[in-house]
C-alpha positions, 0 to 999 in steps of 0.5 A: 471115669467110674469107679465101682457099678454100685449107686443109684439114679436120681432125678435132676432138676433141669430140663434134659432133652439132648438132640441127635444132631447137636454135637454134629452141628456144633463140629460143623460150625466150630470145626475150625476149633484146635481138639474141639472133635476130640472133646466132643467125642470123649463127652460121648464115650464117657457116657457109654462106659457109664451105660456099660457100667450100669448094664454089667451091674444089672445082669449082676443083679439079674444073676445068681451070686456066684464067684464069677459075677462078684467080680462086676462089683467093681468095674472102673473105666477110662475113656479116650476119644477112640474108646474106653478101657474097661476094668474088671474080670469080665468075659469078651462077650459079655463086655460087647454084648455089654456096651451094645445094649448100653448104647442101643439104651441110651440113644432110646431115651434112657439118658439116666445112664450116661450120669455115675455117682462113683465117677471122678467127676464127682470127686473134682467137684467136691475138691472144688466146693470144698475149696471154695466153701472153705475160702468163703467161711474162711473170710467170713468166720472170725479169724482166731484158730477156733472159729477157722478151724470150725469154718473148715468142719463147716465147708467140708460138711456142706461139700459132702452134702452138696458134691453128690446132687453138684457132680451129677449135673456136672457130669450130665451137662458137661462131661458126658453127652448121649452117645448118638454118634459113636459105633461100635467097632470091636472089643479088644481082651488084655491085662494091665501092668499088674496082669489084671484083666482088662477091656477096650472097646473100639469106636468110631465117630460117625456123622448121624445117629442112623450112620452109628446105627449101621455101622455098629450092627456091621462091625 
């Protein structure tokens, strides 16, 4: 999920080079695996509502400040394994013409896109770090109320340094996948509860990235 277009990419220190036919062959060989397909395919949808994301706030950026634009500041996104929904006062064609180019980016090598520093992975892995540098300091510090409590200042201290670098591998090595073998079947307008705007962008599963490729171009 993204909250806001706003951030910037980094470099990661592990090697990333991720292969057209890996989540092909891991289906194929695990496919006896209860919702594993279901997983794969929202690893890969959660990428490109990133690359969507980053696409909008580019054009953003490209275009003059005006009312309209303003509206891209802040996008927020859900995935499901048939789509995701986008959130924002943006047009339909520009959200389609939005998601192609995202996806045509990212299957070209443009993989910073898939990761988002605003995305609820990173929240999650915060969460978890602090707890866990919480209970380490916690066993470690003297007991007495004072050195507990500066324990607890101390962990959720490093958390905030350490969930941003921590949420990003996260979210490249486990939440998010390049999106090889999605297609792009449409984009449908409508409003939530609250009467906001929102999109959702259809997609389908295909079995290589050369099928994705024309069914997309088709759709």
């Amino acid at each position: 999920m993204t909250a806001s277009a706003t951030s910037s990419s980094s470099s990661l220190p592990f090697d990333f080079s991720p292969s057209p036919g890996q989540d092909a062959d891991i289906l194929q060989q695990l496919e006896f695996v209860p919702g594993l397909k279901e997983l794969l395919i929202v690893r890969q949808v959660h990428a490109l509502e990133h690359a969507t994301v980053w696409v909008l706030s580019e054009l953003e950026r490209l275009s003059h400040a005006s009312e309209a634009n303003q509206s891209l500041e802040q996008l927020g996104g859900m995935s499901t394994d048939r789509g995701f929904y986008l959130y924002g006062d943006v047009d339909s064609l520009t959200v389609e013409w939005a998601v192609r180019q995202a996806l045509q980016r990212l299957v070209s090598g443009e993989w910073n896109l898939a990761v988002h520093p605003r995305c609820g992975t990173n929240l999650s892995v915060g969460i978890l770090l602090t707890a866990g540098l919480a209970m380490g300091v916690s066993w470690l510090l003297p007991k007495d109320p004072l050195g507990q409590l500066l324990g607890w200042g101390l962990a959720a201290t490093a958390a905030a340094g350490l969930s941003p670098d921590f949420g990003s591998l996260a979210q490249r090595y486990v939440t998010t996948a390049i999106p090889f073998n999605l297609a792009i079947q449409g984009v449908t307008a409508s409003r939530d509860r609250l009467g906001s705007p929102v999109h959702f962008v259809h997609l389908q599963w295909v079995e290589s990235a050369a099928d994705a490729t024309v069914a997309s171009s088709y759709s």
